[in-house]
N, C-alpha and C positions, 0 to 999 in steps of 0.2 A: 532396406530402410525406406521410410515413407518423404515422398518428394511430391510438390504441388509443382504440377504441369500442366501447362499449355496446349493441349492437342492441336486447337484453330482457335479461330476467332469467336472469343466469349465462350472458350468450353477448357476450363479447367477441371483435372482430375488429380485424386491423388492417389497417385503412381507406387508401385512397391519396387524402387529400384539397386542393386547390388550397390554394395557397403562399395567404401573406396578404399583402395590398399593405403597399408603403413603409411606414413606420410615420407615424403623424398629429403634430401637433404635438402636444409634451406627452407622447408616447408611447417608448417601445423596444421593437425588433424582439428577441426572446431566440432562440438556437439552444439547445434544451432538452440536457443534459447527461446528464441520473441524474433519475429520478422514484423516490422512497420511498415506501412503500405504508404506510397506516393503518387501522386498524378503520372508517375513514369510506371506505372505499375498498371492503371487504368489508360494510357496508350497501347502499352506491349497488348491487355487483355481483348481491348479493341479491334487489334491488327493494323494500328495507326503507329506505327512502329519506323516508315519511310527507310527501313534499312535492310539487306537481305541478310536472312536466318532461317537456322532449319526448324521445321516443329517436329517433334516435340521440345520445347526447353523447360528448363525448373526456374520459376518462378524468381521474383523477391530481391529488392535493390539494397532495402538497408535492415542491416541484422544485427543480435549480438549473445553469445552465447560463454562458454566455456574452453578451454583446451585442453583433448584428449588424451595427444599426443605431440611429440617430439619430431624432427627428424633429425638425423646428423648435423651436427655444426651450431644447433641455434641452441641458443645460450638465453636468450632474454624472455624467454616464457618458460613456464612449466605446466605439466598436467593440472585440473583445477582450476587455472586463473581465468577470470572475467577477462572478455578481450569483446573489442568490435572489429569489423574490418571494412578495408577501404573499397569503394566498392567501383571502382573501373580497374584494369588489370595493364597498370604500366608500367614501363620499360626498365624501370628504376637508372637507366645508363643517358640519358640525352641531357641537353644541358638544363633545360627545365627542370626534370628531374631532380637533377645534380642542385638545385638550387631550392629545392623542396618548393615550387610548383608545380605538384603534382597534375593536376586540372590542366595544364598544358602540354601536358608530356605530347612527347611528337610522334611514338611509333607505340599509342597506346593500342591495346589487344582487345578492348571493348569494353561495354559497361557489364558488369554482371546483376545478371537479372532481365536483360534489355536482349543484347547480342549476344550472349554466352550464360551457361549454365548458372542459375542464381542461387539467391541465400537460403529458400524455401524447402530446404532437405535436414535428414535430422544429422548427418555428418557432409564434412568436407574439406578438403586440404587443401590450401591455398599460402602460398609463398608468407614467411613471418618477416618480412620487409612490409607486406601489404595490413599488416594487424598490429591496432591500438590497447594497449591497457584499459582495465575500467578501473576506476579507483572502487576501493572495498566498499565507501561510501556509496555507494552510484547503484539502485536494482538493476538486474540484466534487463527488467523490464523498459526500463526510462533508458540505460543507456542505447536500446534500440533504435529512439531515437536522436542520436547524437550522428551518425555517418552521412545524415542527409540534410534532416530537419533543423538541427540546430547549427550544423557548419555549415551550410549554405547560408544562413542567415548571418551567422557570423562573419562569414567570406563578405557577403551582398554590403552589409551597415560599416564594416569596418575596414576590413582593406580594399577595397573600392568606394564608399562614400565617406569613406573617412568622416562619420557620423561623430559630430561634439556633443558634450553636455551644453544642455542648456538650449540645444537646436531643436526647432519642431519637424515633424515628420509624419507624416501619410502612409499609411497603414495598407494596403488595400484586402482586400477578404482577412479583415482581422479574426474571424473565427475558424479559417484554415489553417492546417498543422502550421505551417512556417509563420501564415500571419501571428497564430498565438505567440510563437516564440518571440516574433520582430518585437512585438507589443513588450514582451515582458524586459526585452536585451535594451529597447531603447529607451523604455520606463529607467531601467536599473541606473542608468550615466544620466537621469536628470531630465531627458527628455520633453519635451511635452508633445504626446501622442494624437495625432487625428486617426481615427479609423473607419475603415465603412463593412458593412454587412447589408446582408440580402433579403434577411428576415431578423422583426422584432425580436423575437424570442434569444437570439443572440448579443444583445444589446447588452444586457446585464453580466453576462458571461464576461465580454471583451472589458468591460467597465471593472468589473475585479482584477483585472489583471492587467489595469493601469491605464487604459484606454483614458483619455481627457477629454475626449468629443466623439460622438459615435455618429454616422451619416447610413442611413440606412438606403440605400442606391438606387434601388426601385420606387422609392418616392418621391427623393432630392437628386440634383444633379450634382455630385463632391462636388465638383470644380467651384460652381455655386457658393455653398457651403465653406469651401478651403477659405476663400477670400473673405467669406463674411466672417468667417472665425479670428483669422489670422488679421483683421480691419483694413483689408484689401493690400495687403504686403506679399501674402503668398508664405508658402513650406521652404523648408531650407533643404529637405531632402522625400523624394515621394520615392516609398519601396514596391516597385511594378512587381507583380508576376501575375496578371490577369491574361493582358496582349491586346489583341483588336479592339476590342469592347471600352476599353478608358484609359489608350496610352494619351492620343493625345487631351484628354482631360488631364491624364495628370501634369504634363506639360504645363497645361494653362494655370494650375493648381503651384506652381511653382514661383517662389521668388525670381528676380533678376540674378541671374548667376548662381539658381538652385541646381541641385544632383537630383537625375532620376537615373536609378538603378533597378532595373530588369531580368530575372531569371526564370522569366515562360512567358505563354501564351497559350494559356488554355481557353481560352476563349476567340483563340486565331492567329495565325502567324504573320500577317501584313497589315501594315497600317498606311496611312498616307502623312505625309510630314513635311510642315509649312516651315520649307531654309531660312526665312527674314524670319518668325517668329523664333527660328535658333540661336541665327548667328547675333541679334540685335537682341535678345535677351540674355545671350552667353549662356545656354545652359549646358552642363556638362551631362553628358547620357553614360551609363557605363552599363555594358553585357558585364552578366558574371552565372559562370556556366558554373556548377558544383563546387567543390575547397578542397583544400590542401590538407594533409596527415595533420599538419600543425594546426589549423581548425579544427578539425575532429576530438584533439587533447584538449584543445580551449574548452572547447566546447563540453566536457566531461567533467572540466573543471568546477564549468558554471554550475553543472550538477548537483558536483559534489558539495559547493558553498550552499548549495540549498535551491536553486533556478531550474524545476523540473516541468517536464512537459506537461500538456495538457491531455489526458488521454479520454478521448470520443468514448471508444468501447473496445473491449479485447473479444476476442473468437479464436474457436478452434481452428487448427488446421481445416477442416472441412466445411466451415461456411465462411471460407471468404469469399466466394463467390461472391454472397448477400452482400460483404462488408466491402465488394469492389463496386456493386452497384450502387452503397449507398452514398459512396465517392460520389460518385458521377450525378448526384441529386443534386449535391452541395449542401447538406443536411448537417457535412461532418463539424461537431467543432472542437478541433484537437486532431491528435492522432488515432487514426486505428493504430489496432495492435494483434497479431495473428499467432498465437500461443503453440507451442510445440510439446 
């Protein structure tokens, strides 16, 4: 079967590696469909990875495909069905777990894609504890992205900032996979959206799809902008995932007793952070690493009422090289999508 691999650093190939046997009990065989490409996709290719792994590995964090097969015991799929899957490999037994925190789990076995063999092959069995339904409605293409792009966002706005209607909120790369989706989830409850982008030519894009104010970053400084928007009040909730480069703008960007919620730092991992402008403004900060199975269903749902991704460009298996460099531009706006 053909699999996208890793050899080293920025050399992807794609591999002709042996089928995987029947699937085990407890397990499904998937025929991978659409692989979606992430910033955690563009570290691993980098070698900025800060974790130890063997190379060669196969590729690919978030996917969604079909089920081939079966193995003993499992009942809740059949051959045929649209399925996604969750894509770190945990314990299913600790109390996190047990509590469907999955994102917590304590004796997780790794993300796959990252530290373990990924989604970027054209089969592969993987535990059916770890695999979601798609609904009929849902293309495998969109629901490809649903395991990352849209339950991370749904984890981020709603079980950590517990995001209301009617509250405004800070965008940031609103033309990246997740900003599109932030834009459309916080649009949908009433929101009123700020967002910023790096180039005009993105301005219009974000603006259809619900954007209320667009701040183009390399011209204006948001922070600037947030206040003169909002008549020096400040955002009730800013959604980070840039890092170094505008945490604390978003900060300043914030109400008295706003939420900023944070899941990256592509643009750096330390910042420096003034304690009196925290504790005297009471802002709440909240990490929020990846989501839970139960984001993932949400998140499918959203799909299925009609709330689909934004998709950049699709490619073959064989040039995502191209389509990991054009990540790395910042050019993208939506998702890639990596065709099998």
């Amino acid at each position: 079967m053909r699999a996208l691999t890793l050899v080293a650093d920025r050399n992807l190939v794609v591999a002709d590696l042996p089928s995987p046997p029947p699937p085990a009990a407890g397990e499904v065989q998937v025929r991978i469909a659409a692989v979606a490409l992430n910033h955690i996709d563009v570290w691993g290719y980098r070698g900025m990875a800060f974790v130890k792994r063997k190379l060669p590995i196969v590729v690919g964090a978030e996917a969604s495909g079909t089920i081939e097969a079966v193995g003993d015991g499992v009942t809740a799929f059949k051959p045929g069905q649209k399925v996604v899957m969750y894509g770190a490999l945990t314990c299913g037994h600790c109390k996190a777990c047990q509590e469907g925190r999955d994102n917590l789990c304590e004796n997780v076995g790794g993300l796959i894609g990252f530290h373990v063999d990924g989604f970027a092959r054209e089969l592969m069995n993987i535990a059916a504890r770890l695999v979601i339904p798609v609904p009929d409605a849902v293309d495998l293409r969109d629901a490809a992205c649903a395991p990352i792009a849209f339950s991370t966002v749904q984890h981020m706005l709603f079980d950590n900032a517990k995001l209301q209607p009617g509250e405004t909120v800070l965008v940031h790369a609103g033309g990246s996979g997740i900003g599109t989706v932030a834009i459309m989830m916080a649009k949908a409850i009433g929101c009123t959206v700020i967002t910023t982008v790096g180039d005009d030519s993105k301005i219009e894009g974000v603006k259809k799809l619900g954007a209320d104010h667009v701040i183009n970053y390399r011209q204006d400084r948001f922070e600037h902008e947030c206040r003169k928007i909002t008549k020096k009040k400040g955002v009730d909730v800013v959604f980070e995932h840039v890092g170094a480069d505008t945490f604390n703008g978003s900060l300043l960007s914030l109400k008295r007793g706003g939420r900023l919620v944070t899941c990256g730092s592509t643009s750096g991992p330390t910042t420096t952070l003034n304690l009196m402008q925290l504790f005297q403004q009471q802002y709440k900060i909240f990490g929020s690493f990846g989501a839970t199975m139960k984001n993932i269903a949400e998140s499918l749902d959203k799909m299925a009422a009609g709330m689909l991704p934004v998709i950049d460009t699709e490619v073959p298996l064989d040039d995502v090289g191209a389509a990991l460099k054009r990540m790395e531009s910042r050019q993208v706006f939506g998702k890639i999508i990596v065709r099998f």
